[in-house]
ZADO-1210 file (C-alpha; in nm, 4 decimals, padded with zeros to 6 digits):
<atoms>
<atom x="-00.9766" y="-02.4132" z="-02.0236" code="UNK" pos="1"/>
<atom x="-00.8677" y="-02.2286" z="-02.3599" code="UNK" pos="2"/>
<atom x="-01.0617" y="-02.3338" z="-02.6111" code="UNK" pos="3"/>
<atom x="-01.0043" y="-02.1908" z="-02.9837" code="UNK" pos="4"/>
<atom x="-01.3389" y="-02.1428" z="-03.2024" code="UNK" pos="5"/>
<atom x="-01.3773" y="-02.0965" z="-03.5639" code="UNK" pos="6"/>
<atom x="-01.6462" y="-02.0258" z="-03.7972" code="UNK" pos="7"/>
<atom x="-01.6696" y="-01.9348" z="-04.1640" code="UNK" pos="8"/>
<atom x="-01.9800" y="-01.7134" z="-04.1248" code="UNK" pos="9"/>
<atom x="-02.0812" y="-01.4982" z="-03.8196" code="UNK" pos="10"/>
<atom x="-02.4067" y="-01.6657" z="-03.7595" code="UNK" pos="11"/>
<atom x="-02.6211" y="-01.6700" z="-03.4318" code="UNK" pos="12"/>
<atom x="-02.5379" y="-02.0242" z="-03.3449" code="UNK" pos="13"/>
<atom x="-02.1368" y="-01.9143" z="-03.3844" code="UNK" pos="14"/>
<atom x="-02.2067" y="-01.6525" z="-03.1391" code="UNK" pos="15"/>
<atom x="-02.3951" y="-01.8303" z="-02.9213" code="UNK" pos="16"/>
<atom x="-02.0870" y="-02.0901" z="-02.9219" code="UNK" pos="17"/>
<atom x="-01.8787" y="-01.8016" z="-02.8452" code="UNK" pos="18"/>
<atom x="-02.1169" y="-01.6956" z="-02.5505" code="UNK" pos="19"/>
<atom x="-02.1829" y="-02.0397" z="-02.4346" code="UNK" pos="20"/>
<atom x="-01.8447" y="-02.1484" z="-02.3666" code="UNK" pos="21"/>
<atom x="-01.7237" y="-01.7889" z="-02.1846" code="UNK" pos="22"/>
<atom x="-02.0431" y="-01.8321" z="-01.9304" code="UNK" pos="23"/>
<atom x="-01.8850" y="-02.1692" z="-01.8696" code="UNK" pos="24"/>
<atom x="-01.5666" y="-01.9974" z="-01.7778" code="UNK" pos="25"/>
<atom x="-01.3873" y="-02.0740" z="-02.0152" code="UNK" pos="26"/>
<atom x="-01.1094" y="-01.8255" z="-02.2257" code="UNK" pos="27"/>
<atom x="-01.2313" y="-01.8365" z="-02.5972" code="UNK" pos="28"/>
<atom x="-01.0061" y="-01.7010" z="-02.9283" code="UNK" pos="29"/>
<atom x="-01.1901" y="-01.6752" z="-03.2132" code="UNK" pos="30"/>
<atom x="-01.0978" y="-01.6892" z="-03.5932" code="UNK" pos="31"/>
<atom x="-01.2368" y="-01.6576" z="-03.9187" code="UNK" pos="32"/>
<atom x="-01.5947" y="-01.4639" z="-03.9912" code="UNK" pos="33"/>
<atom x="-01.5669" y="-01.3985" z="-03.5889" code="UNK" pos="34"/>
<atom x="-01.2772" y="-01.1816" z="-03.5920" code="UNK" pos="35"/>
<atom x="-01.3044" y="-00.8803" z="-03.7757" code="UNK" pos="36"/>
<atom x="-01.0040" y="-00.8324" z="-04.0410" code="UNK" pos="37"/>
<atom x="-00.9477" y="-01.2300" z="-04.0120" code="UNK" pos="38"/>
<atom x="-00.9648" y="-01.4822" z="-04.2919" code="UNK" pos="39"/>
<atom x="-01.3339" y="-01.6161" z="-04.2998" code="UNK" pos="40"/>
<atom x="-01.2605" y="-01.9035" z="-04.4830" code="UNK" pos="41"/>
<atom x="-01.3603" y="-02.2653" z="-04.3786" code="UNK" pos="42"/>
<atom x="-01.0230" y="-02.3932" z="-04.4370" code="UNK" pos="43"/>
<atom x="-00.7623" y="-02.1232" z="-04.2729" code="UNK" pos="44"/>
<atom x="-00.9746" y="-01.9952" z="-03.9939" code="UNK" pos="45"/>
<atom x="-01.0627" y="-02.4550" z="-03.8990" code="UNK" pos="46"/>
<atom x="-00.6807" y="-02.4885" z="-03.9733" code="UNK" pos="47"/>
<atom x="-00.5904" y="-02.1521" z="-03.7867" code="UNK" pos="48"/>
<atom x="-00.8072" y="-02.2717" z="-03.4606" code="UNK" pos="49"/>
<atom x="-00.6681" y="-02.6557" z="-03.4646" code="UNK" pos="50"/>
<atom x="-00.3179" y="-02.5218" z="-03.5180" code="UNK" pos="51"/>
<atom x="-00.3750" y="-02.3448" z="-03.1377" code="UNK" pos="52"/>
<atom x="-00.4910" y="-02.6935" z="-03.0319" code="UNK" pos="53"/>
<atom x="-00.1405" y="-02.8836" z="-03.1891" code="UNK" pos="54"/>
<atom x="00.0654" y="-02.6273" z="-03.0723" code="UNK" pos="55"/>
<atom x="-00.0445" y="-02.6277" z="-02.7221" code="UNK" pos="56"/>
<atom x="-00.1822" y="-02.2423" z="-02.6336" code="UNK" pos="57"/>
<atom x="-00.5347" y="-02.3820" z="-02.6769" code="UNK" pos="58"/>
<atom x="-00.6351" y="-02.7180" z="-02.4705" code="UNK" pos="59"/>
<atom x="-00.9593" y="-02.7576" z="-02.7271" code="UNK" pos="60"/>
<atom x="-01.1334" y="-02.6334" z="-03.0473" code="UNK" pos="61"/>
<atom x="-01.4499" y="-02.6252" z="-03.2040" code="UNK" pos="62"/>
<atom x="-01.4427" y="-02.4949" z="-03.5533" code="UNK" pos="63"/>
<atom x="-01.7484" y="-02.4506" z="-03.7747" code="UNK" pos="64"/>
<atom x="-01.8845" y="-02.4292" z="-04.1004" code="UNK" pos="65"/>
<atom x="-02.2518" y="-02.4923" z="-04.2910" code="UNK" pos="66"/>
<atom x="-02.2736" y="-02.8791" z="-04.2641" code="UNK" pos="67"/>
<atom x="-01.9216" y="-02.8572" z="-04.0214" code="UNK" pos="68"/>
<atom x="-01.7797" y="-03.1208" z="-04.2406" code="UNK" pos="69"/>
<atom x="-01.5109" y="-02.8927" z="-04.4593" code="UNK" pos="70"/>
<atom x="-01.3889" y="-02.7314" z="-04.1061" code="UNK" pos="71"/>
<atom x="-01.3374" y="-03.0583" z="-03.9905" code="UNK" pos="72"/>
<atom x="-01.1756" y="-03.2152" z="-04.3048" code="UNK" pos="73"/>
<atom x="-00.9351" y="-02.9074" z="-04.2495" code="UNK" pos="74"/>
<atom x="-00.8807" y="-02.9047" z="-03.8891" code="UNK" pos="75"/>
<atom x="-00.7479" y="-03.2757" z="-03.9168" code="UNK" pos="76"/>
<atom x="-00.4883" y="-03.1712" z="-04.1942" code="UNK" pos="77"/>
<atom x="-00.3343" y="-03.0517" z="-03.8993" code="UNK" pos="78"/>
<atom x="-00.0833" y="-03.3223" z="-03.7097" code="UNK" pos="79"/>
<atom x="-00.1922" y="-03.3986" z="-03.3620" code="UNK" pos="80"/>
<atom x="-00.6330" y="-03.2926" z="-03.4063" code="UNK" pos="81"/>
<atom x="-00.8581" y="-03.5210" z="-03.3859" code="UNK" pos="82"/>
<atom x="-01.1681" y="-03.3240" z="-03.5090" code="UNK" pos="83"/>
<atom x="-01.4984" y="-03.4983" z="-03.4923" code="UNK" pos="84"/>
<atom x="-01.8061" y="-03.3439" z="-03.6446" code="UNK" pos="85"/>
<atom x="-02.0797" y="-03.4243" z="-03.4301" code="UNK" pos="86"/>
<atom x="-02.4499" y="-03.3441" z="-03.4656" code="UNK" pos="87"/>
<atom x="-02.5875" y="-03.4803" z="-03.1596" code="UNK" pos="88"/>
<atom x="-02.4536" y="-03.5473" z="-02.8000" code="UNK" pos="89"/>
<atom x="-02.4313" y="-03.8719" z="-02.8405" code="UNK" pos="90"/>
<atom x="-02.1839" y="-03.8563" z="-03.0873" code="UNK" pos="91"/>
<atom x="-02.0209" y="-03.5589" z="-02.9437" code="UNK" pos="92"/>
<atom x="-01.9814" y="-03.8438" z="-02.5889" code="UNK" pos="93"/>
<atom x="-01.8335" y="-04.0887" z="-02.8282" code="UNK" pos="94"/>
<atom x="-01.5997" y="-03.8935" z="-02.9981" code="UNK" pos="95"/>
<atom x="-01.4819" y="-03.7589" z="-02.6767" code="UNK" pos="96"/>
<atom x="-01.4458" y="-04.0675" z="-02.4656" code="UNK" pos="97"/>
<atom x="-01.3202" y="-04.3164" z="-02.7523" code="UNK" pos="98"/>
<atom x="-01.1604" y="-04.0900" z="-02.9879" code="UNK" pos="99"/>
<atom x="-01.0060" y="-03.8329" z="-02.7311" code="UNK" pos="100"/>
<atom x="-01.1418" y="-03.6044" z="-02.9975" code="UNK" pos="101"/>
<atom x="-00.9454" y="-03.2295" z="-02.9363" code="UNK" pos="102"/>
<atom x="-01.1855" y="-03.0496" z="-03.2061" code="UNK" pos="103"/>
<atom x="-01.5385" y="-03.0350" z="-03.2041" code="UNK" pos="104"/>
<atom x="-01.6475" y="-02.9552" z="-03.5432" code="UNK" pos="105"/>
<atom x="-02.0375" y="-02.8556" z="-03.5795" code="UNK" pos="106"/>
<atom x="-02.2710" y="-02.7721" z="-03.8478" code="UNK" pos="107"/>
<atom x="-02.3862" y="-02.4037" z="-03.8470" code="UNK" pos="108"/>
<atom x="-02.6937" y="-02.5600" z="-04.0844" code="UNK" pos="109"/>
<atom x="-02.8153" y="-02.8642" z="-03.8537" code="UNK" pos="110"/>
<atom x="-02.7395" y="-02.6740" z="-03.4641" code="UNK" pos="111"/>
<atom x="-02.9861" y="-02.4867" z="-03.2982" code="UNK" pos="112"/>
<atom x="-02.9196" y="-02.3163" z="-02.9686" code="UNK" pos="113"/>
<atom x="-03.0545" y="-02.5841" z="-02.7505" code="UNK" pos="114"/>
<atom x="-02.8622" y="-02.8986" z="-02.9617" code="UNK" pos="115"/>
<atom x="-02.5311" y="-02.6675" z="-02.9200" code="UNK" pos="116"/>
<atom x="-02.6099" y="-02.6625" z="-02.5103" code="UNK" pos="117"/>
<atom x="-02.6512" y="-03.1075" z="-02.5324" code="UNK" pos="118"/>
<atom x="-02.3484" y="-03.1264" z="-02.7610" code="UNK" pos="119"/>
<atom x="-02.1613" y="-02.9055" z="-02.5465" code="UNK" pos="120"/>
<atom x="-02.2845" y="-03.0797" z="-02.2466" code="UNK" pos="121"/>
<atom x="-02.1893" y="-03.4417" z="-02.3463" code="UNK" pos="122"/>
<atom x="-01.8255" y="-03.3028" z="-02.5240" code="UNK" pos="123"/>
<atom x="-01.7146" y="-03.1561" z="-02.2036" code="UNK" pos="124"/>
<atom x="-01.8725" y="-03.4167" z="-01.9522" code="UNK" pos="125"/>
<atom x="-01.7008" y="-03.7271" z="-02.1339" code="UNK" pos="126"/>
<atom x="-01.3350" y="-03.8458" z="-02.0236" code="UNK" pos="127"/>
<atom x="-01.1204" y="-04.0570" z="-02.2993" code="UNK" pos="128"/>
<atom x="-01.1266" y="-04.3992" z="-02.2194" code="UNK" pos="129"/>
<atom x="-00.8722" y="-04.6269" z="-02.0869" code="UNK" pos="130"/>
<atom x="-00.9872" y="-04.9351" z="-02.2446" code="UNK" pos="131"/>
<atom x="-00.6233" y="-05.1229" z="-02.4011" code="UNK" pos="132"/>
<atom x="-00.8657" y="-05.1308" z="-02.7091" code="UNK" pos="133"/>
<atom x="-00.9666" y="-04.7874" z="-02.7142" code="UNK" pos="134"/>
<atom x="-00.6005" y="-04.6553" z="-02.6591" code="UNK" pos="135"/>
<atom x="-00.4233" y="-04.8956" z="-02.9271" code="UNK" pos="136"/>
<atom x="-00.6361" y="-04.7420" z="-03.1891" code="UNK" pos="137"/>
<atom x="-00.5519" y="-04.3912" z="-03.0719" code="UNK" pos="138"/>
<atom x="-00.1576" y="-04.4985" z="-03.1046" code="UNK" pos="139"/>
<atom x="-00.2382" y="-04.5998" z="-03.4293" code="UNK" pos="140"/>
<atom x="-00.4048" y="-04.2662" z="-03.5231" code="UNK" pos="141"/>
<atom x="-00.0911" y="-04.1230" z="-03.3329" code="UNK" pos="142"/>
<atom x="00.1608" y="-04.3034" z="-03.5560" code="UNK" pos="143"/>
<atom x="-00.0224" y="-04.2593" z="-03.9069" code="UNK" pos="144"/>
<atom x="00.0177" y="-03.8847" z="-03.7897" code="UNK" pos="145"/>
<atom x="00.3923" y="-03.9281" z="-03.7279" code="UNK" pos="146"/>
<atom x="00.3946" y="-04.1332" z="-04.1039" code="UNK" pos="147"/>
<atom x="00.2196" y="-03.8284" z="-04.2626" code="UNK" pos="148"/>
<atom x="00.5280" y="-03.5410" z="-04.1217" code="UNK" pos="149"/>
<atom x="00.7968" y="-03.7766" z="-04.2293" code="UNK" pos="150"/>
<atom x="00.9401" y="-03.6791" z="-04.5725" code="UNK" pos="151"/>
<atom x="00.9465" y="-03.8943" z="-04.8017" code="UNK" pos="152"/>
</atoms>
């Protein structure tokens, strides 16, 4: 899987995202305080990595920032994301299975090295859910998204 990572400061936890996720075999592009000459930022290197996401040449994202909550406020400016900030796998499950969350947002503050390994372990082990439920409320986050890019 291609999965796009931000982060507005090159912290160990950022590169041990960045590590974590290319030992799983997966291909990682990184923006922000990761790539050298790029925009650290919170908001254009989130909204740079959940643009790949929307547009299709990344399947996933996980963008970060101090308490993850800006990068995620700023990845889901971005029509068709459905960043959730999660701080424990638990949350990272249920944003996975009954959002169909596309961006994980975490907090470079609040994740240590083995929290990032649960999260990571519960994100990528969930499935969305095919509950009617569950699905009508993600064609209702699909059509306030189509609301927001009409003019007018």
């Amino acid at each position: 899987m291609r999965i796009s990572v931000s982060s507005d400061m090159d912290e160990p936890v950022a590169r041990r995202l960045v590590a974590e996720l290319r030992e799983r075999g997966h291909r990682v592009s990184v923006h922000g305080a990761l790539l050298p000459g790029d925009d650290p930022q919170w908001a254009p290197a989130s909204s740079a990595a959940a643009r790949e996401v929307a547009e299709g040449t990344a399947e996933q994202a996980v963008v970060c920032c101090w308490t993850g909550t800006g990068a995620s406020i700023a990845a889901n400016k971005v029509p068709g994301v459905r960043a959730a900030l999660c701080t424990d796998a638990g949350t990272a499950d249920g944003a996975r299975r009954w959002n169909d969350a596309n961006v994980l947002a975490l907090s470079l503050r609040l994740t240590s090295e083995p929290l990032l390994k649960e999260i990571l372990d519960a994100w990528f082990a969930a499935a969305p859910s095919e509950d009617a439920e569950d699905r009508e409320n993600l064609a209702c986050v699909a059509r306030l998204d189509a609301g927001r890019r009409t003019p007018g």
